[in-house]
GUKE-598954 format. One line per 2 residues: number of its first residue (from 0); their letters; for each residue z, x, y of C-alpha. Coordinates in steps of 0.25 Angstrom, whole numbers, padded with zeros to 4 digits. Example, Ala and Ser with C-alpha at 12.3 -4.5 7.8 and 13.67 -1.06 7.14 Angstrom:
<midrens>
0> AS> 0031:0049:-0018 | 0029:0055:-0004
</midrens>
This chain:
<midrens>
0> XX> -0272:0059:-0074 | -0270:0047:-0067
2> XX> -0258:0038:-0067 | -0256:0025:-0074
4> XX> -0256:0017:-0060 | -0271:0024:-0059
6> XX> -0274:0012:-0069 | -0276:-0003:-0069
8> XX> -0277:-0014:-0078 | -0292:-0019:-0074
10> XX> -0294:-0030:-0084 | -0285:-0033:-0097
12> XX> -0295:-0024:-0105 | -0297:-0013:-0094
14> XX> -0288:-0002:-0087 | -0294:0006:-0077
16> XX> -0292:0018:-0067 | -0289:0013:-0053
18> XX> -0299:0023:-0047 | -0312:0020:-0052
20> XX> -0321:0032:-0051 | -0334:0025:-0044
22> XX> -0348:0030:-0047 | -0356:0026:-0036
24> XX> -0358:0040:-0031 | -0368:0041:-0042
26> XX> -0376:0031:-0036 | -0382:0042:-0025
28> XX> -0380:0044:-0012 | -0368:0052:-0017
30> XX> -0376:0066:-0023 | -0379:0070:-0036
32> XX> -0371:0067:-0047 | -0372:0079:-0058
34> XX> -0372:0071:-0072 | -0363:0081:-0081
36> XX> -0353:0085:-0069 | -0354:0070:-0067
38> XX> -0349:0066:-0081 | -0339:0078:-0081
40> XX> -0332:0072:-0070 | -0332:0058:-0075
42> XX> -0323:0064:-0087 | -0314:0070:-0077
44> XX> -0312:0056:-0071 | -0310:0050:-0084
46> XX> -0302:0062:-0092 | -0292:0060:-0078
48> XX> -0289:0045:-0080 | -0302:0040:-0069
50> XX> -0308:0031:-0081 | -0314:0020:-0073
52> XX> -0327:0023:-0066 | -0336:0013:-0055
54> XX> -0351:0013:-0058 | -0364:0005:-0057
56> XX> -0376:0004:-0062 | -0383:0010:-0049
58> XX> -0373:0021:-0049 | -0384:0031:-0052
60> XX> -0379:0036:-0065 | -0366:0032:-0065
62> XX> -0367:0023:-0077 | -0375:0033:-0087
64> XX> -0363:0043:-0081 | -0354:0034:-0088
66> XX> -0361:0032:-0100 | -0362:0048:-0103
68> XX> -0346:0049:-0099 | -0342:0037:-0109
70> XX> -0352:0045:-0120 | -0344:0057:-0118
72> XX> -0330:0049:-0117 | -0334:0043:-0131
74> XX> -0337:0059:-0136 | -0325:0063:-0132
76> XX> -0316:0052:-0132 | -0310:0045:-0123
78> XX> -0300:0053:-0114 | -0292:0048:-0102
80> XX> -0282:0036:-0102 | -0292:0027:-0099
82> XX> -0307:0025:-0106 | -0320:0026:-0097
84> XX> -0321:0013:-0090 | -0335:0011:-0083
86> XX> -0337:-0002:-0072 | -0350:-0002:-0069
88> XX> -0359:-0011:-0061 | -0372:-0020:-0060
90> XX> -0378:-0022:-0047 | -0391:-0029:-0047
92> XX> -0400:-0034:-0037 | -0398:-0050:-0036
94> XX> -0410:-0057:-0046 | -0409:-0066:-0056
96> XX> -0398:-0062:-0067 | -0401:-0066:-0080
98> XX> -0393:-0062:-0091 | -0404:-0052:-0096
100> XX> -0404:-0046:-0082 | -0388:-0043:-0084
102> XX> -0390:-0039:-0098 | -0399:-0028:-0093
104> XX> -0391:-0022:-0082 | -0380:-0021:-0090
106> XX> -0386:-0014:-0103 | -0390:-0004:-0093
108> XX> -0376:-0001:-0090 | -0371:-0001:-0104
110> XX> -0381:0009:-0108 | -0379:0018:-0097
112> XX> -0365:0016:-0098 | -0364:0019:-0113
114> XX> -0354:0005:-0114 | -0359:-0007:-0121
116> XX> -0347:-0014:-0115 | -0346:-0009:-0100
118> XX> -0332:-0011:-0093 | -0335:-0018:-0081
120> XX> -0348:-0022:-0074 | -0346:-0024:-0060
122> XX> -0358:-0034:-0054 | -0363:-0033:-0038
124> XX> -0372:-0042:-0034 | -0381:-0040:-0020
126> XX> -0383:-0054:-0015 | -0375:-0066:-0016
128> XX> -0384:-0075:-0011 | -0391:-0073:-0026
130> XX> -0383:-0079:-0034 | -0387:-0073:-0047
132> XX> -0376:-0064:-0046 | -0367:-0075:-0053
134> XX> -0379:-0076:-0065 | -0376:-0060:-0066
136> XX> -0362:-0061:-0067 | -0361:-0074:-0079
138> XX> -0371:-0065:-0085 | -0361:-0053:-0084
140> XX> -0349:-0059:-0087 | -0355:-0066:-0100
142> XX> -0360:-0052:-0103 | -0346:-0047:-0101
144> XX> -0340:-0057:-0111 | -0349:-0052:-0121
146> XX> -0344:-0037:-0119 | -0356:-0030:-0110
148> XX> -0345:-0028:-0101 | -0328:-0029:-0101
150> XX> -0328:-0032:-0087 | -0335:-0039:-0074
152> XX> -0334:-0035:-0061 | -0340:-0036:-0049
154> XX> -0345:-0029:-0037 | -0344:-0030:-0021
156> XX> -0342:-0046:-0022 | -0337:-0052:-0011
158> XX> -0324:-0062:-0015 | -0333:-0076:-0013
160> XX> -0343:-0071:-0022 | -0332:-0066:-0030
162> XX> -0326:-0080:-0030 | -0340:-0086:-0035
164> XX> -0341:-0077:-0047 | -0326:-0081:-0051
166> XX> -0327:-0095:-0049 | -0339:-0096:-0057
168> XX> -0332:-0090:-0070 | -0335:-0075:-0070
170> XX> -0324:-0069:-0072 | -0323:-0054:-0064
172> XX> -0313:-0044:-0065 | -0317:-0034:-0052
174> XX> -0323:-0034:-0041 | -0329:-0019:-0035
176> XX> -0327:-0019:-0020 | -0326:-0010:-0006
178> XX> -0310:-0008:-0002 | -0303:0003:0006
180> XX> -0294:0003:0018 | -0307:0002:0026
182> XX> -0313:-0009:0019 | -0303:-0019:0015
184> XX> -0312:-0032:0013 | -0306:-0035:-0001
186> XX> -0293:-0040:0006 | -0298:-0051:0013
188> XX> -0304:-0060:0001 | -0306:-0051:-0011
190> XX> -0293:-0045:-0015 | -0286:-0060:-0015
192> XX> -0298:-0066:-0025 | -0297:-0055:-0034
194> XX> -0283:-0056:-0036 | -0284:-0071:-0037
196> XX> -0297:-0069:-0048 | -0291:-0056:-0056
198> XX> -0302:-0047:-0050 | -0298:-0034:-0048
200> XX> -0305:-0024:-0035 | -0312:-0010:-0039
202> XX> -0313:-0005:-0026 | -0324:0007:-0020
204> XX> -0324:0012:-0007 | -0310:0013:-0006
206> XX> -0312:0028:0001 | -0322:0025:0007
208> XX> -0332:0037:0000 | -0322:0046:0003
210> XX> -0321:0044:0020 | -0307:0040:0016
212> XX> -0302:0053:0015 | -0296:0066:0023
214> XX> -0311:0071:0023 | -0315:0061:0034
216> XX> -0303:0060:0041 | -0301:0069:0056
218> XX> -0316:0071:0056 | -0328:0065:0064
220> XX> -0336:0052:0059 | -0345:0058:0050
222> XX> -0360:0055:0053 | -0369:0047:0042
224> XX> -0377:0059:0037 | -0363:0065:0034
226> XX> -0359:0055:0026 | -0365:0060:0012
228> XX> -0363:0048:0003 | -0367:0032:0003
230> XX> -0352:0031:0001 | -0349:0039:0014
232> XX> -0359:0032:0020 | -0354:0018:0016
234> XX> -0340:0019:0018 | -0341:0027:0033
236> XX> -0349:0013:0036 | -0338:0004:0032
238> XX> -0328:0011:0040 | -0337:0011:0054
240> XX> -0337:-0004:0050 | -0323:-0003:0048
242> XX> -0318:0003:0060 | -0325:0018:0063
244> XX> -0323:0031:0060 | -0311:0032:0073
246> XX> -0304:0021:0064 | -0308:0028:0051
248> XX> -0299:0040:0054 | -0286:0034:0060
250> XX> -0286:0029:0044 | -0289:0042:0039
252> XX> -0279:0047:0045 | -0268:0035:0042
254> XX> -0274:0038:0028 | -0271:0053:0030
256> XX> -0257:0049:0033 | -0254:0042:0021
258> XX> -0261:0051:0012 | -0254:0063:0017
260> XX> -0239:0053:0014 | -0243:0052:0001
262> XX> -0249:0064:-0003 | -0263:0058:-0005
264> XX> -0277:0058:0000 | -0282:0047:0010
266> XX> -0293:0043:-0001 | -0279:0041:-0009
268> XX> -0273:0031:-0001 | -0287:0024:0002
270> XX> -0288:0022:-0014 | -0272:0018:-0015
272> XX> -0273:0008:-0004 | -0284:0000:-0012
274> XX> -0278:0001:-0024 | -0266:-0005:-0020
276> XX> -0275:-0017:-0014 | -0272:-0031:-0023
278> XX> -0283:-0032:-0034 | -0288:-0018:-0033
280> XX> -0291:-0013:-0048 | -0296:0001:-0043
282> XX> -0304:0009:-0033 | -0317:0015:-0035
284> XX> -0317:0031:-0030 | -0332:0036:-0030
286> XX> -0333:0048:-0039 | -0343:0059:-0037
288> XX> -0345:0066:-0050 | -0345:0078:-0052
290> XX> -0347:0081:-0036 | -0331:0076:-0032
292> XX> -0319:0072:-0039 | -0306:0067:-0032
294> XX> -0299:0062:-0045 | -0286:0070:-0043
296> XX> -0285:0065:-0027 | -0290:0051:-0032
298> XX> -0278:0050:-0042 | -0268:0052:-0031
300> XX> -0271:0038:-0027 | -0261:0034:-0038
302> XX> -0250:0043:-0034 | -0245:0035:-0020
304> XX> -0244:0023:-0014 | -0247:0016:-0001
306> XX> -0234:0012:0007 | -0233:0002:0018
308> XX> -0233:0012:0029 | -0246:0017:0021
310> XX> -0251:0002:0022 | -0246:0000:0036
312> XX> -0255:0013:0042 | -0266:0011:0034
314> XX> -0267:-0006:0038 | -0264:-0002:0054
316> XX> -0276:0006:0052 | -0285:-0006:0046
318> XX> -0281:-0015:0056 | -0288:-0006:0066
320> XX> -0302:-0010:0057 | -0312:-0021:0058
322> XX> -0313:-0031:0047 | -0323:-0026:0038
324> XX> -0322:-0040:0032 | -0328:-0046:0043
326> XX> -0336:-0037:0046 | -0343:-0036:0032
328> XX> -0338:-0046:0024 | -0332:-0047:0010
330> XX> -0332:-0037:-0001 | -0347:-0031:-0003
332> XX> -0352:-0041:0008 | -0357:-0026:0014
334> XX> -0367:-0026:0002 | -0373:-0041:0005
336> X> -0374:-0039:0020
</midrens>
């Protein structure tokens, strides 16, 4: 079971498990996903204190998943020291966005999700230059006033656009966004306006599908076809970008250092060292039910902390990088390019 420090205080109303267990490996590209060893597994998460879960409404199944788990929470009665909480997410290409359009989506959602009041839904738009992104969101948060929703987040905003929604009177209590040791864009603008604004940061990516870890440490770059999964793929391209593979491992192996002081993995310290960042709620940890399950390594991260000699060797080993803000731009500015 996890410690009290593996908790935090989201929103007045809402407590939730600092590692949230991310669904986007149902979404393909990951392998197949066995529905009853898959909901089997997501009762092992929750009985063991991992109540939160990431998903979307393009997560494959993800959303019916949930639905069929909460049905059998409800049979059974809630167990763990925290209910099911399920954030979700609406992605919709830019087009007009009248309220029935919002209505729509999000009925889908409730249905699937078997929740007539979902807890959060966390809104990405694709293209700034359509401004019906803002129609969306009035339409969201009025749809939230009237309960559809507890809570309204957002997803891969950049912090100008981020500023526009706030200053316009939506009132937003998250924003989902790339942050780890190799990608640390959030610390140039975000962090500070979120802090300012009372938004708090669910981050994913954070070890990088899993190349932050002993497994790719000591070993050749790996090739593309070798690199079974869009995460794998995604994450190796973000540290090419970054500083290349030669770079990769002297941080695997500072990683490797530190792990070894505490008694931890390197995904461990990856995952501490974000979630000591200001204004992080939580990290997103991919989850492959029923084919994986790192629960008893990922609690870990809560057993240790990060000293200054820690800090010191992991920052001389950053300051060896490029600047992956000028090189790409703000938060989720790689998914408008």
């Amino acid at each position: 079971m996890l410690p009290q420090a593996a908790y935090f205080q989201f929103t007045p109303d809402l407590r939730i498990c600092r590692l949230l267990n991310g669904m986007w490996q149902m979404s393909g590209a990951h392998g197949a996903i066995d529905p009853r060893e898959a909901i089997g597994s997501m009762a092992d998460y929750h009985d063991n204190g991992f109540s939160t879960w990431d998903l979307a409404d393009h997560y494959g199944a993800a959303e019916d998943f949930v639905g069929i788990f909460r049905k059998q929470l409800d049979e059974r009665g809630e167990s763990g020291p925290l209910p099911l909480q399920a954030f979700t997410k609406w992605v919709p290409r830019p087009m007009p966005m009248p309220r029935r359009t919002v209505e729509q989506a999000l009925s889908v959602s409730r249905r699937r999700m078997a929740s007539q009041i979902l807890d959060m839904v966390q809104f990405h738009w694709w293209d700034y230059r359509d401004a019906a992104y803002l129609e969306a969101l009035e339409h969201l948060a009025a749809l939230r006033d009237q309960r559809w929703m507890r809570h309204l987040g957002l997803t891969n905003f950049d912090t100008e656009h981020i500023q526009i929604i706030t200053e316009r009177g939506i009132r937003i209590v998250s924003n989902q966004i790339q942050y780890s040791i190799i990608d640390r864009r959030p610390e140039v603008r975000m962090i500070e306006f979120c802090r300012a604004h009372n938004i708090s940061l669910l981050t994913y990516g954070t070890v990088c599908g899993g190349l932050l870890s002993e497994r790719y440490m000591d070993v050749p770059e790996p090739g593309y076809a070798s690199l079974n999964t869009a995460s794998l793929r995604k994450y190796k391209h973000m540290i090419d970008q970054w500083g290349g593979w030669e770079l990769f491992q002297h941080l695997l192996r500072t990683l490797k250092l530190i792990a070894d002081k505490h008694g931890v993995t390197i995904p461990n310290v990856a995952v501490r060292y974000i979630l000591d960042k200001p204004a992080v709620a939580g990290v997103i940890i991919g989850t492959r039910l029923g084919i994986s399950d790192n629960r008893i390594e990922n609690a870990n991260v809560f057993s240790f902390a990060l000293d200054e000699d820690d800090l010191d060797a992991i920052h001389a080993v950053s300051a060896q990088s490029r600047d992956l803000y000028n090189m790409i731009g703000d938060c989720g500015d790689e998914y408008r390019r």
